[in-house]
CHARMM internal coordinates of N, CA and C (Angstrom, degrees):
IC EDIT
DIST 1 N 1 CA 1.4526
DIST 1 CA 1 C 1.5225
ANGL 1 N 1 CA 1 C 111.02
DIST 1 C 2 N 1.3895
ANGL 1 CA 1 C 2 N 117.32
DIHE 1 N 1 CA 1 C 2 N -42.87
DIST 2 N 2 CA 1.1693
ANGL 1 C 2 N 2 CA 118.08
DIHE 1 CA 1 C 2 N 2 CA 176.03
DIST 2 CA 2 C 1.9088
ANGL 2 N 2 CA 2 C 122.06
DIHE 1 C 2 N 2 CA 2 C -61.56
DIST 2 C 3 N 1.2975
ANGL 2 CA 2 C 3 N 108.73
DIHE 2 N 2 CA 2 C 3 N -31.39
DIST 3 N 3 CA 1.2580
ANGL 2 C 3 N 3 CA 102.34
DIHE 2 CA 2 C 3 N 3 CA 177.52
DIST 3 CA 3 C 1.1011
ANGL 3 N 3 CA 3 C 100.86
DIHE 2 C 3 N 3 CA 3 C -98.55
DIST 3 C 4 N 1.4908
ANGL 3 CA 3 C 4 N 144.59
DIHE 3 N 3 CA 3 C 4 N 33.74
DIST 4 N 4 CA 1.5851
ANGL 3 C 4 N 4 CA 135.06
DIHE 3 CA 3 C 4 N 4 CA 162.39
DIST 4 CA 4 C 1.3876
ANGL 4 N 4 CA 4 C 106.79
DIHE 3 C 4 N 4 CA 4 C -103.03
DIST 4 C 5 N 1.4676
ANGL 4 CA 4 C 5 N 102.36
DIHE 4 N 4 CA 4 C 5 N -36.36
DIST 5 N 5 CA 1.4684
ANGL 4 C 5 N 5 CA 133.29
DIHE 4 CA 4 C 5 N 5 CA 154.89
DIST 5 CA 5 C 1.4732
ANGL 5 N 5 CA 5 C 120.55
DIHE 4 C 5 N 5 CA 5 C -41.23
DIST 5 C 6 N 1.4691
ANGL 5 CA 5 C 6 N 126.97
DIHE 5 N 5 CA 5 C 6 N -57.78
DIST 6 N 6 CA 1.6889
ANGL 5 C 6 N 6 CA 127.29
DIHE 5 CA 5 C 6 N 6 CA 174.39
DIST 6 CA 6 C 1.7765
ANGL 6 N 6 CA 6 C 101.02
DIHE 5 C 6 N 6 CA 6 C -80.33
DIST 6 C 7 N 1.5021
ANGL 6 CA 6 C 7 N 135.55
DIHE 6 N 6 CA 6 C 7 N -3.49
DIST 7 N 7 CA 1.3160
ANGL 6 C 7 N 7 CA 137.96
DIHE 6 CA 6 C 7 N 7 CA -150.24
DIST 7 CA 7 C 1.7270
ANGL 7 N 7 CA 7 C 85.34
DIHE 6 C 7 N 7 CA 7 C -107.56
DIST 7 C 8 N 1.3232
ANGL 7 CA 7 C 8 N 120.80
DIHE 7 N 7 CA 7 C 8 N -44.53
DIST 8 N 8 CA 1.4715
ANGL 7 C 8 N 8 CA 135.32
DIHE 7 CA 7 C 8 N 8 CA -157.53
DIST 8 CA 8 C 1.3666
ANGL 8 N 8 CA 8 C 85.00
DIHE 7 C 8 N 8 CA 8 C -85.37
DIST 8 C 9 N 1.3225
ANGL 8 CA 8 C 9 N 129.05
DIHE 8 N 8 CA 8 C 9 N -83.77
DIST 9 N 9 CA 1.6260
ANGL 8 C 9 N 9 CA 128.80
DIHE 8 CA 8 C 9 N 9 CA 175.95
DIST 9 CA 9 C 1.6262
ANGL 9 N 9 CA 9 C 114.17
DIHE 8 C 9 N 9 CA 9 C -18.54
DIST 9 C 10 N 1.4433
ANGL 9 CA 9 C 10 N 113.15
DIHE 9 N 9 CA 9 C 10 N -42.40
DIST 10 N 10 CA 1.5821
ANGL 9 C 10 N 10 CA 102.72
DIHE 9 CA 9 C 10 N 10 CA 178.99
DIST 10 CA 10 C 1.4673
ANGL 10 N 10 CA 10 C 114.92
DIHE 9 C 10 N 10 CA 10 C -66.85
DIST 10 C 11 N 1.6462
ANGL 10 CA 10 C 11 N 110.29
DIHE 10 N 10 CA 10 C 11 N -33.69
DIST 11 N 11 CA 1.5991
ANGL 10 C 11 N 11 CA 133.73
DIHE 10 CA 10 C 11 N 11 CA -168.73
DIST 11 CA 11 C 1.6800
ANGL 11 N 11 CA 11 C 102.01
DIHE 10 C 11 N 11 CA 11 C 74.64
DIST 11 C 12 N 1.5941
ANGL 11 CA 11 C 12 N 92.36
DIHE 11 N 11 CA 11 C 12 N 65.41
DIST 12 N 12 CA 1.4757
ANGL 11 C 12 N 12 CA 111.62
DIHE 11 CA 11 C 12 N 12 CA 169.21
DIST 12 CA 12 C 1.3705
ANGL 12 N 12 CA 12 C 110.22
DIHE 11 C 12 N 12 CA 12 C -120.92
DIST 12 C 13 N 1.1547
ANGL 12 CA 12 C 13 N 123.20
DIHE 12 N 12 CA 12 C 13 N 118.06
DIST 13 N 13 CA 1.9583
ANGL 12 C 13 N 13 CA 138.38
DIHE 12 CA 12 C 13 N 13 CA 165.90
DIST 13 CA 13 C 1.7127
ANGL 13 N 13 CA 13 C 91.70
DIHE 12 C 13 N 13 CA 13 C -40.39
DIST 13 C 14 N 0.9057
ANGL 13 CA 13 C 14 N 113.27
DIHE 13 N 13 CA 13 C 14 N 160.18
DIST 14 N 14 CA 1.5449
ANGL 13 C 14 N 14 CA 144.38
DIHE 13 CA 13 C 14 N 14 CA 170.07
DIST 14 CA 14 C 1.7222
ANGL 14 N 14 CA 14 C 104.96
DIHE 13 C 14 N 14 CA 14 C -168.21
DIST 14 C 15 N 1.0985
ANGL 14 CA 14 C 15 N 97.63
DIHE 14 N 14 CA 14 C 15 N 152.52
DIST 15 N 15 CA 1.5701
ANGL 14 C 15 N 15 CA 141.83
DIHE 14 CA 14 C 15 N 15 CA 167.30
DIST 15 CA 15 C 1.7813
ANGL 15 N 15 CA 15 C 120.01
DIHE 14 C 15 N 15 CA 15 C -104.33
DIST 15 C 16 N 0.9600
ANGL 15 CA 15 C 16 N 100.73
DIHE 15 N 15 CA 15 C 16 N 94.82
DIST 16 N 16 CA 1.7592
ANGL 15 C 16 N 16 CA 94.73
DIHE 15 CA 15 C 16 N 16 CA -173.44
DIST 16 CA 16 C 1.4478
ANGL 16 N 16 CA 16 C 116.93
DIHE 15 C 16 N 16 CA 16 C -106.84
DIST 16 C 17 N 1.1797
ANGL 16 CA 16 C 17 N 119.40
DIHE 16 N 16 CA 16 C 17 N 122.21
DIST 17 N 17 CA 1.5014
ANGL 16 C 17 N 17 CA 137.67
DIHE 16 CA 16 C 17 N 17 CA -157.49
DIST 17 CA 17 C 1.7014
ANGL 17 N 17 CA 17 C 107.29
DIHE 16 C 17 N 17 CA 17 C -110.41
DIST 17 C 18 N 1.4557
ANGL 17 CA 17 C 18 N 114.03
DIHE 17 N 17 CA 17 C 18 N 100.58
DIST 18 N 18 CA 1.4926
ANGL 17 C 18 N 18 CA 134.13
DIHE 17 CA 17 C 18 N 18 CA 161.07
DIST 18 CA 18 C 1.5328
ANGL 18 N 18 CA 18 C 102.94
DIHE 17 C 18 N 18 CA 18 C -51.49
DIST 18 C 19 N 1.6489
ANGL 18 CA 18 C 19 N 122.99
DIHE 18 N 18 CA 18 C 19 N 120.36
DIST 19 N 19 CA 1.4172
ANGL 18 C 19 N 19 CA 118.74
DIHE 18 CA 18 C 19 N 19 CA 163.65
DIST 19 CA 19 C 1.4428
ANGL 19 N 19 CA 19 C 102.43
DIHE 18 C 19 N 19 CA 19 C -128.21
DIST 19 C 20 N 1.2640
ANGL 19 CA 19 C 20 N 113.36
DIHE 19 N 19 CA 19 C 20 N 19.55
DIST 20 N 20 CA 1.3556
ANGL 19 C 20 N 20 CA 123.01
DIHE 19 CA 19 C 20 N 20 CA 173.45
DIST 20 CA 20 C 1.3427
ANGL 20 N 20 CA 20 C 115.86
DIHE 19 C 20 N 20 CA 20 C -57.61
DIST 20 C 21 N 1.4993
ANGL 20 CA 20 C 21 N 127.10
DIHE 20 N 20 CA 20 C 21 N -43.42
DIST 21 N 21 CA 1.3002
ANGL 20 C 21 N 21 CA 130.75
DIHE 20 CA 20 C 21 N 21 CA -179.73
DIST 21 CA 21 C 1.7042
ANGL 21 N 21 CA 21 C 102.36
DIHE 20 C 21 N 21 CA 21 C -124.41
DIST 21 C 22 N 1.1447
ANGL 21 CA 21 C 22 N 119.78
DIHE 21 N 21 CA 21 C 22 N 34.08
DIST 22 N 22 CA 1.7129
ANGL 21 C 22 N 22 CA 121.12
DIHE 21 CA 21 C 22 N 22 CA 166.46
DIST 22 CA 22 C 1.4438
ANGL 22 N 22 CA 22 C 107.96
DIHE 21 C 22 N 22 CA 22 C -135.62
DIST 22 C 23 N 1.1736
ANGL 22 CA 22 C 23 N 107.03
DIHE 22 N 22 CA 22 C 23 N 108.07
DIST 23 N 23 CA 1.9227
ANGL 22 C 23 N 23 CA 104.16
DIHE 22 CA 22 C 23 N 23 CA 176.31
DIST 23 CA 23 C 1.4708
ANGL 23 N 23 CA 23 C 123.03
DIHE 22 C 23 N 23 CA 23 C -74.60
DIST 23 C 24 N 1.8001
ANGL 23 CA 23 C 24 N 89.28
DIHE 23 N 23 CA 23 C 24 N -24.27
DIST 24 N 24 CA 1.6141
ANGL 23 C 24 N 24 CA 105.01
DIHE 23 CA 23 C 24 N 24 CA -173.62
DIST 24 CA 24 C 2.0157
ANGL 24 N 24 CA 24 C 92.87
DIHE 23 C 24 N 24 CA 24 C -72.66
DIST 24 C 25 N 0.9941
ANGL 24 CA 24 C 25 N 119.81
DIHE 24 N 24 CA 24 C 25 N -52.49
DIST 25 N 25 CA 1.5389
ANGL 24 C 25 N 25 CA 109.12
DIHE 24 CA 24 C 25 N 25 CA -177.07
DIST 25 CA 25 C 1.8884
ANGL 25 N 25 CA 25 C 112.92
DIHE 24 C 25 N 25 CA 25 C -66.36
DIST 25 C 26 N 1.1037
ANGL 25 CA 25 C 26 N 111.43
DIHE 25 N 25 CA 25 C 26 N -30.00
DIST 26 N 26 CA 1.3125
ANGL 25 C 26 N 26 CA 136.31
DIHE 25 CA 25 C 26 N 26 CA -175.43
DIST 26 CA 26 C 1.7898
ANGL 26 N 26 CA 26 C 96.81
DIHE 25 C 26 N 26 CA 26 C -55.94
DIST 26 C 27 N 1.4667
ANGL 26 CA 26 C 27 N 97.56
DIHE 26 N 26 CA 26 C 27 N -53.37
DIST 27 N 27 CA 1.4997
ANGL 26 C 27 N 27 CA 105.33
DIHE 26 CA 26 C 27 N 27 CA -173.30
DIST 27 CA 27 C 1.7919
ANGL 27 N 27 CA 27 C 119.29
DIHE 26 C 27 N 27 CA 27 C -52.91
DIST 27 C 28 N 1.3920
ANGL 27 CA 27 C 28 N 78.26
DIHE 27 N 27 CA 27 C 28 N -65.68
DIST 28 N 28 CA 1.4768
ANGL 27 C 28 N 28 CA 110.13
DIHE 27 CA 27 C 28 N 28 CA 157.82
DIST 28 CA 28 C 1.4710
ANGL 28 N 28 CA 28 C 102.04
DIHE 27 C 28 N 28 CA 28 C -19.02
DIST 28 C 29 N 0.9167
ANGL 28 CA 28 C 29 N 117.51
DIHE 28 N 28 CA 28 C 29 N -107.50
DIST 29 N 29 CA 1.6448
ANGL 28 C 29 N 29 CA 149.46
DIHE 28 CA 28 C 29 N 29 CA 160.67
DIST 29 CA 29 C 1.7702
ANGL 29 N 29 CA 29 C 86.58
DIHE 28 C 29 N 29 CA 29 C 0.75
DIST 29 C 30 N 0.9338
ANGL 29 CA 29 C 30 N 115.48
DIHE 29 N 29 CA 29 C 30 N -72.18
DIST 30 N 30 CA 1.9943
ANGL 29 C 30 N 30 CA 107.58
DIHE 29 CA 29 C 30 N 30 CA -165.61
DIST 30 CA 30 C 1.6219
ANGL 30 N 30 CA 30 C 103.19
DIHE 29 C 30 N 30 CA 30 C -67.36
DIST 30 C 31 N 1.4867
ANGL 30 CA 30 C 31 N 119.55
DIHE 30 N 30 CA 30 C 31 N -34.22
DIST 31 N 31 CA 1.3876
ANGL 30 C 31 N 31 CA 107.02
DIHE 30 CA 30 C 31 N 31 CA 176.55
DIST 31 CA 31 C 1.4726
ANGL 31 N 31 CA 31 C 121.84
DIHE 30 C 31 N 31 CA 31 C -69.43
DIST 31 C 32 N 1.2509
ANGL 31 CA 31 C 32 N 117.25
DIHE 31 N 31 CA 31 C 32 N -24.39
DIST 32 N 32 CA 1.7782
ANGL 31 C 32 N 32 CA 131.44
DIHE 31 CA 31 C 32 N 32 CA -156.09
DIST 32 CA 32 C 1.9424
ANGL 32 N 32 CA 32 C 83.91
DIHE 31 C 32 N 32 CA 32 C -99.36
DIST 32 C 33 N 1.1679
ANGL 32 CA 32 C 33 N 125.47
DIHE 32 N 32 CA 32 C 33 N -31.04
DIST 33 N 33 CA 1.8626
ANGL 32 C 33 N 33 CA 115.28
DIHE 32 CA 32 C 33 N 33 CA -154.88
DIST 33 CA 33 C 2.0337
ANGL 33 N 33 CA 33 C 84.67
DIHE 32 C 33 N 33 CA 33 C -114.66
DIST 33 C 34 N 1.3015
ANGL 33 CA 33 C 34 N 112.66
DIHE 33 N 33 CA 33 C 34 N -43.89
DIST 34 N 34 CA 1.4510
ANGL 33 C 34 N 34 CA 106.67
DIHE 33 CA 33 C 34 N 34 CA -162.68
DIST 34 CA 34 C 1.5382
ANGL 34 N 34 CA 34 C 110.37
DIHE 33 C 34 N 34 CA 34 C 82.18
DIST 34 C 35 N 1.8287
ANGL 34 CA 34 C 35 N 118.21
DIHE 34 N 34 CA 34 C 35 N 9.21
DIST 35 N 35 CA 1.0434
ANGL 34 C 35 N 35 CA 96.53
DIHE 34 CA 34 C 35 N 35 CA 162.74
DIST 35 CA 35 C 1.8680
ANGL 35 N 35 CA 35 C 110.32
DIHE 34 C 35 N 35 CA 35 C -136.33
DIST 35 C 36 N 1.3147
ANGL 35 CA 35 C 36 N 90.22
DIHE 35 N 35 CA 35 C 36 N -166.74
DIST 36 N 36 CA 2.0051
ANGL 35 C 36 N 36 CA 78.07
DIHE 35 CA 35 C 36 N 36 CA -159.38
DIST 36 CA 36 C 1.8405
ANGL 36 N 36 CA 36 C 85.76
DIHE 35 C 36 N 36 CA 36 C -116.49
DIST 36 C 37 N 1.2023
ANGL 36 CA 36 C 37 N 119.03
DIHE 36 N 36 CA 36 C 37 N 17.58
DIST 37 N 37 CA 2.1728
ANGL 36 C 37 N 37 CA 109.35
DIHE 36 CA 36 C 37 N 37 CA -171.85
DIST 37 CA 37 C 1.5337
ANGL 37 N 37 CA 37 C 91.49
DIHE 36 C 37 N 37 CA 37 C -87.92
DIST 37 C 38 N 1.2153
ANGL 37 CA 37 C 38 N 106.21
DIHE 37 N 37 CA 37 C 38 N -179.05
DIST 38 N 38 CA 1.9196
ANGL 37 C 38 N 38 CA 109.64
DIHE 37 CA 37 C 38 N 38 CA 153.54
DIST 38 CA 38 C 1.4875
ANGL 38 N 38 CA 38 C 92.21
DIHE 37 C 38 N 38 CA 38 C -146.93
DIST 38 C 39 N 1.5599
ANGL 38 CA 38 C 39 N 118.90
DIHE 38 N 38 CA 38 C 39 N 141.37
DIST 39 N 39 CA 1.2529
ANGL 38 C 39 N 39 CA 118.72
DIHE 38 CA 38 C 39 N 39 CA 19.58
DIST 39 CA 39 C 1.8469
ANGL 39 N 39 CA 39 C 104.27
DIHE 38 C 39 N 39 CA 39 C -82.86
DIST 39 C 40 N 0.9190
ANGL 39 CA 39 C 40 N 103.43
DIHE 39 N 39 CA 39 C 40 N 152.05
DIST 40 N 40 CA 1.9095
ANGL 39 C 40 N 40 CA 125.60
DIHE 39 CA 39 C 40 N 40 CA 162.39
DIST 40 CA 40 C 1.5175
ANGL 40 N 40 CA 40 C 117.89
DIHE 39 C 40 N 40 CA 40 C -110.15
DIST 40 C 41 N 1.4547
ANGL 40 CA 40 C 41 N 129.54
DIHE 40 N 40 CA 40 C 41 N 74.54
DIST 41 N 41 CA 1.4883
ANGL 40 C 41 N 41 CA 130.22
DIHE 40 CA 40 C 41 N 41 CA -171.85
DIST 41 CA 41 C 1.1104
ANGL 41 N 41 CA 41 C 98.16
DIHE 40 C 41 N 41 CA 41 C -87.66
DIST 41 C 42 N 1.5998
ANGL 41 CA 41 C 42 N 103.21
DIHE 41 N 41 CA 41 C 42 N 130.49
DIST 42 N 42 CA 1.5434
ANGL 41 C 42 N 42 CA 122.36
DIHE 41 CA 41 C 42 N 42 CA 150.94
DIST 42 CA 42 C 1.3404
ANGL 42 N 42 CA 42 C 124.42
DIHE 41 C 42 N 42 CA 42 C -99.85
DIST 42 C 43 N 1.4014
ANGL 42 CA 42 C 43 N 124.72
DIHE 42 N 42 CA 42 C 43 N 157.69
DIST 43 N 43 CA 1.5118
ANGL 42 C 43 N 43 CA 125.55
DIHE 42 CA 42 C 43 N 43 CA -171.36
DIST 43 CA 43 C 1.7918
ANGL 43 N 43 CA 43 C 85.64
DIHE 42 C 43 N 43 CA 43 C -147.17
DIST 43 C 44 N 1.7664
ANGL 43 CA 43 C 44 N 94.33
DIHE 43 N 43 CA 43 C 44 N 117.24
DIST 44 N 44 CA 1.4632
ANGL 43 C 44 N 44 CA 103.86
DIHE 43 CA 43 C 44 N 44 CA 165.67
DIST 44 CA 44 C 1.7832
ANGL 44 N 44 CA 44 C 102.08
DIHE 43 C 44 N 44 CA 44 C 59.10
DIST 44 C 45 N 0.8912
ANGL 44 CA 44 C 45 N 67.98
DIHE 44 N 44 CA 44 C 45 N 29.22
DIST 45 N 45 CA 2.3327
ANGL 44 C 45 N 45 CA 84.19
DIHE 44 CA 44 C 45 N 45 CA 163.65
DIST 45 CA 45 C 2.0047
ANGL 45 N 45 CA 45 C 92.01
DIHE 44 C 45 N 45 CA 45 C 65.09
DIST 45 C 46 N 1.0550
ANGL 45 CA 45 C 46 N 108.63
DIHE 45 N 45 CA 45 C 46 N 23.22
DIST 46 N 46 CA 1.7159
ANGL 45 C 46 N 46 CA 98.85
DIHE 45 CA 45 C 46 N 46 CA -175.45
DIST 46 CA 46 C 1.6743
ANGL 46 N 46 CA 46 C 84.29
DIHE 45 C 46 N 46 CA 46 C -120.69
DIST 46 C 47 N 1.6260
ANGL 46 CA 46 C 47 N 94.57
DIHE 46 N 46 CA 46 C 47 N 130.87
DIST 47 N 47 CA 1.4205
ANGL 46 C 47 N 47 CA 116.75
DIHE 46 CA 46 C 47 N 47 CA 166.26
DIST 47 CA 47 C 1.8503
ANGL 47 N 47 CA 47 C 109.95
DIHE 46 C 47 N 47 CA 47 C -57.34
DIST 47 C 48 N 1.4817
ANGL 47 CA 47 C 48 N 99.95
DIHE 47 N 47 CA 47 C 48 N 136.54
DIST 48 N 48 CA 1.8952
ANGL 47 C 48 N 48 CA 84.35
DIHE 47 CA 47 C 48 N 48 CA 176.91
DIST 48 CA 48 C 1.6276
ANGL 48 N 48 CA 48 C 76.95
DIHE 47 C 48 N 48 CA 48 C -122.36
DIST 48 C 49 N 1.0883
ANGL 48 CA 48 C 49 N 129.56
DIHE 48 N 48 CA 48 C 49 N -41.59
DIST 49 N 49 CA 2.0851
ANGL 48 C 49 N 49 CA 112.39
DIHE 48 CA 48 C 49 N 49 CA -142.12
DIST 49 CA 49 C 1.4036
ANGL 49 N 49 CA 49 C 105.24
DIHE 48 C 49 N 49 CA 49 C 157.76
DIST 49 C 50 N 1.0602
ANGL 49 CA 49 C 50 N 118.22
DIHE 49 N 49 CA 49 C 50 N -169.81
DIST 50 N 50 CA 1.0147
ANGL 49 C 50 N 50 CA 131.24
DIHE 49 CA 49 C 50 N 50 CA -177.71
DIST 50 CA 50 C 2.0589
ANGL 50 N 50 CA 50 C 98.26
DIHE 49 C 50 N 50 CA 50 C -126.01
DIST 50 C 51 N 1.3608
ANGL 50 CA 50 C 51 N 105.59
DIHE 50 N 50 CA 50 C 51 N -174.04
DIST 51 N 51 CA 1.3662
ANGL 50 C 51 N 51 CA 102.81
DIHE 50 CA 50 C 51 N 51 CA -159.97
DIST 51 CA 51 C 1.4880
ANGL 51 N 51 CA 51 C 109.12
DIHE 50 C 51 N 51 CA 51 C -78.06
DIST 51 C 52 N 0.7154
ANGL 51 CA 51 C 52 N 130.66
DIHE 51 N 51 CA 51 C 52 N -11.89
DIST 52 N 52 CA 2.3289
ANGL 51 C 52 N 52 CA 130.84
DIHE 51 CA 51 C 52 N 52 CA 177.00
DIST 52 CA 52 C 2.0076
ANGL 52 N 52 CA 52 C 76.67
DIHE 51 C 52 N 52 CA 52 C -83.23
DIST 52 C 53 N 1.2594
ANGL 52 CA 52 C 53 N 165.98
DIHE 52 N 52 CA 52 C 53 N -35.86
DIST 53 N 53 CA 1.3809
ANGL 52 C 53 N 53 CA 159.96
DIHE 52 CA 52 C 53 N 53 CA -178.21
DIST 53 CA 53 C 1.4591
ANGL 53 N 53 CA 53 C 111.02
DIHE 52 C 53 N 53 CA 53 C -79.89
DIST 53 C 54 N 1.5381
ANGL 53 CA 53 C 54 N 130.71
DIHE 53 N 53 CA 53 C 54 N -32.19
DIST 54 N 54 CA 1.2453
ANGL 53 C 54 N 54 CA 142.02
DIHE 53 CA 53 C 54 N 54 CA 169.60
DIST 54 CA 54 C 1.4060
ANGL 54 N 54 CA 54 C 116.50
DIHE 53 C 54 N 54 CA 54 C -70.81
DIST 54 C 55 N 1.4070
ANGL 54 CA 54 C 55 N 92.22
DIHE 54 N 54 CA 54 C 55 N -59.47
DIST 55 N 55 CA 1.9658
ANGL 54 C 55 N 55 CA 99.90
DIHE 54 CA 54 C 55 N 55 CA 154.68
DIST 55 CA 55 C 1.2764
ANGL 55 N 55 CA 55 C 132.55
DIHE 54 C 55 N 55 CA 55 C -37.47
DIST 55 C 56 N 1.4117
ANGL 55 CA 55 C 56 N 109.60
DIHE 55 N 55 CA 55 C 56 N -47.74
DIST 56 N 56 CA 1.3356
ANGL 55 C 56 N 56 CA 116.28
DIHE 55 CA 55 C 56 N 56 CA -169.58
DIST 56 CA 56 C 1.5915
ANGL 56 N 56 CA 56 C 116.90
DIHE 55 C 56 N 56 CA 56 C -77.92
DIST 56 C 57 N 1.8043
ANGL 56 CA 56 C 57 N 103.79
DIHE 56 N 56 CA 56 C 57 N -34.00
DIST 57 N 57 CA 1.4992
ANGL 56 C 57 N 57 CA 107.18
DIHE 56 CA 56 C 57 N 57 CA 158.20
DIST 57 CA 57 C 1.4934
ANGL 57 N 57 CA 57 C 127.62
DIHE 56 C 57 N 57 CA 57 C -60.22
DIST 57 C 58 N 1.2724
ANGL 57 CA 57 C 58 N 91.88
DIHE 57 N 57 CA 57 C 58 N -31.79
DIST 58 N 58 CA 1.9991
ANGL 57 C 58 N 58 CA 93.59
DIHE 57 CA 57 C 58 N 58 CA 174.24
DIST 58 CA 58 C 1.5760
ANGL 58 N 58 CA 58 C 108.98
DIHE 57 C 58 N 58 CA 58 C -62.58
DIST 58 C 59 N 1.3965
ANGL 58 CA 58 C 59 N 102.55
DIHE 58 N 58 CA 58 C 59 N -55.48
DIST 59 N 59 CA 1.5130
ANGL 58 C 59 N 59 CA 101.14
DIHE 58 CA 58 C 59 N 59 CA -174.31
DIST 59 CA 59 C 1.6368
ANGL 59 N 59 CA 59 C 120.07
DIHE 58 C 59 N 59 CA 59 C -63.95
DIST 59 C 60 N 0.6798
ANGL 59 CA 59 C 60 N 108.80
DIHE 59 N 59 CA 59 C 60 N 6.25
DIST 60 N 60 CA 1.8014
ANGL 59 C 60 N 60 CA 135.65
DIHE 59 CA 59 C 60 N 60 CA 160.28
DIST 60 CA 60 C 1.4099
ANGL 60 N 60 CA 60 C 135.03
DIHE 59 C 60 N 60 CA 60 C -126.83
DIST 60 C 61 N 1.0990
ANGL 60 CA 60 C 61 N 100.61
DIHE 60 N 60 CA 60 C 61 N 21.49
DIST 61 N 61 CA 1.5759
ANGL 60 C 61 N 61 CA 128.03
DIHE 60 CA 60 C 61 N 61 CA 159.99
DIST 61 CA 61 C 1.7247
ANGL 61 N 61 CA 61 C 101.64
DIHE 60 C 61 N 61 CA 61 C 64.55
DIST 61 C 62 N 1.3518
ANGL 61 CA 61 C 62 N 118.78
DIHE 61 N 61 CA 61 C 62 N 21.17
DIST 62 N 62 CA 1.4372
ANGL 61 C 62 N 62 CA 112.04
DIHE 61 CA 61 C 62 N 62 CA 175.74
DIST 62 CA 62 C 1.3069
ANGL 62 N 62 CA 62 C 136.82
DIHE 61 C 62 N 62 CA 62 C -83.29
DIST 62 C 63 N 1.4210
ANGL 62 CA 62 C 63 N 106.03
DIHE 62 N 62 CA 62 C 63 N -26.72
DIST 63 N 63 CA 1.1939
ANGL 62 C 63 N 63 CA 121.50
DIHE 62 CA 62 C 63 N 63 CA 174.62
DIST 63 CA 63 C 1.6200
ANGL 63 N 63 CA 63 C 137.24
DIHE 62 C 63 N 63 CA 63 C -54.28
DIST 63 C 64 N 1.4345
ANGL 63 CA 63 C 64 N 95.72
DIHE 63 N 63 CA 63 C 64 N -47.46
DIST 64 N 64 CA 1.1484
ANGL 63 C 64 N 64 CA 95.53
DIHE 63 CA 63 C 64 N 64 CA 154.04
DIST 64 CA 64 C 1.7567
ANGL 64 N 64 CA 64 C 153.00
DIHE 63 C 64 N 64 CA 64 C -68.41
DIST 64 C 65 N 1.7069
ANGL 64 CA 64 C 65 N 95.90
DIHE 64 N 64 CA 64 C 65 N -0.42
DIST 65 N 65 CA 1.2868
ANGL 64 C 65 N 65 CA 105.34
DIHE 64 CA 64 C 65 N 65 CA -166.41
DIST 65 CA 65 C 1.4875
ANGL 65 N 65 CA 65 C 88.47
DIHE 64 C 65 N 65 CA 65 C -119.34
DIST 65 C 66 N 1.3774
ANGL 65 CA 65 C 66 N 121.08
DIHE 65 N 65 CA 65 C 66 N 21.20
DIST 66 N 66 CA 1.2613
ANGL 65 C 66 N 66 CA 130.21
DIHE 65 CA 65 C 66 N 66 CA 162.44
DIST 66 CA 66 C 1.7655
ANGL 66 N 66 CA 66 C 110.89
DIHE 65 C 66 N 66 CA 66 C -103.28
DIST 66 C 67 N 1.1070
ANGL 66 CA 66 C 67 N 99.84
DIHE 66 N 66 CA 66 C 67 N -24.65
DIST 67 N 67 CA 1.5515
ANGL 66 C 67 N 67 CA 118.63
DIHE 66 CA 66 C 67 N 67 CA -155.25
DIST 67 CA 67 C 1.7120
ANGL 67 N 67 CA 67 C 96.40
DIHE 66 C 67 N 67 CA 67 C -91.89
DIST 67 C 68 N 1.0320
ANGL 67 CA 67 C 68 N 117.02
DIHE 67 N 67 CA 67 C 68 N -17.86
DIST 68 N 68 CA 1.5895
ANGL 67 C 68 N 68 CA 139.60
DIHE 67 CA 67 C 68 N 68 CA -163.78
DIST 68 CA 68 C 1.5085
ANGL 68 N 68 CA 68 C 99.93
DIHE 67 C 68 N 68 CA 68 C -94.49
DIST 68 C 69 N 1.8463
ANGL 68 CA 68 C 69 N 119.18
DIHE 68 N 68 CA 68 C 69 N 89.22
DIST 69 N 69 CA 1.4536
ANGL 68 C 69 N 69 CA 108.40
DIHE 68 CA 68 C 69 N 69 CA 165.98
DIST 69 CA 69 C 1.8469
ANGL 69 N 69 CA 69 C 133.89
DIHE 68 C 69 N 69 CA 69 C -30.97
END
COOR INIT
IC SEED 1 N 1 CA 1 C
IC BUILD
């Protein structure tokens, strides 16, 4: 909630993907991020983190110049 929350505040679209009941996307998901938590945000199909890693780019002004086609 929190990173849909700092994602909406920028006035950035997301796509949010349930792997709660899909193992086949789930799988997916641990090979493409290397990690097994959710949330798992990608920007421009590149794994960054989950939301305390999204945070931490904001608070260092990175995020947005990630967020920036």
């Amino acid at each position: 909630m929190r990173a849909k929350a700092l994602l909406s505040k920028k006035g950035v679209s997301y796509r949010e993907i349930d792997v709660s009941n899909d193992d086949e996307t789930r799988q997916w998901l641990i090979q493409a991020s290397g990690q097994r938590t959710v949330p798992q945000i990608f920007i421009a199909d590149k794994p960054v983190g989950g939301f305390d890693d999204i945070a931490a780019l904001d608070r260092k002004g990175e995020l947005d110049r990630l967020l920036t086609p």
